[in-house]
C-alpha angles and dihedrals in degrees: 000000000000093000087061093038097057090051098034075062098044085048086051099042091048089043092062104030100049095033083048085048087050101049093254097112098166096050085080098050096041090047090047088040091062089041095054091045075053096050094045098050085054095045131092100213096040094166104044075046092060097036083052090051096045087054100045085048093051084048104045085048084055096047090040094049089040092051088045089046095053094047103250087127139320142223099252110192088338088082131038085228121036105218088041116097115247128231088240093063093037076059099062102042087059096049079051092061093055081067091052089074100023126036092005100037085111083082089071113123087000100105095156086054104041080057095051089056099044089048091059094028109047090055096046098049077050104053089042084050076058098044091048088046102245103119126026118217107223102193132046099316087233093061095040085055092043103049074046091060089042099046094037078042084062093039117040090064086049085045095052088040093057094045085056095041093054096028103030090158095051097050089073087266120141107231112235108243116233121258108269108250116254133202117222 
């Protein structure tokens, strides 16, 4: 399972950057869309899965438009607006929290670590979204990646908090067994 679910998300994320890069912003969100539908058939907790999904995508749209509002890059052609996150992007961050309770579920409970990683990580999906074409950095490329490490290092621990908060069994956790009834 986590062996599908690591490549189902680099398909995706390569689905939606480098279509995105090319012009072809809705590749990227028809080709997530089928590997969600994907993720969710294979998963126990299909719908704590998708609510999960739908909330790391509304976030990922806020921390995206907030970034592209303050100048730290901006959407370019890929958006109608270019400070507004794209659908493309909303895309991938959706496909990413399939990860949170699947191939990167070993951050749980790790928050130094899953800041670490989203540290190193974030910046880097981000300067290869620049490289493909797909964002444009609109300040010194060090400064941009740098504001990217400090604001993935705040989220990526939010990010592996609410996976375990919607999907606790999936996260590797034992559920608690309720308290036998009694009769008095």
């Amino acid at each position: 399972m986590r062996l599908i679910n690591f490549v189902s998300f680099y398909v995706g994320w390569v689905a939606c950057v480098a279509g995105a890069g090319r012009g072809r912003t809705m590749l990227g969100p028809v080709v997530v869309a089928a590997l969600l539908a994907l993720q969710l058939l294979l998963r126990p907790h299909a719908a704590r899965e998708a609510l999960l999904i739908l909330v790391v995508g509304v976030l990922g749209w806020t921390v995206d438009t907030t970034q592209a509002l303050l100048g730290v890059f901006s959407f370019g052609t890929t958006s109608p607006v270019p400070w507004l996150c794209p659908l493309w992007l909303v895309a991938v961050w959706m496909m990413f929290a399939t990860t949170l309770t699947a191939s990167m579920r070993w951050l749980n409970g790790r928050s130094a670590v899953a800041a670490l990683f989203g540290a190193a990580g974030g910046p880097l999906s981000y300067y290869y979204g620049l490289r493909l074409g797909a964002i444009e950095f609109n300040t010194n490329i060090v400064i941009t990646l740098v504001t990217l490490a400090v604001v993935w290092a705040a989220v990526m621990p939010v990010l592996v908090w609410l996976a375990r908060a919607f999907v606790p069994n999936a996260s590797g956790d034992v559920p608690t067994p309720a308290p036998a009834a009694t009769l008095s």
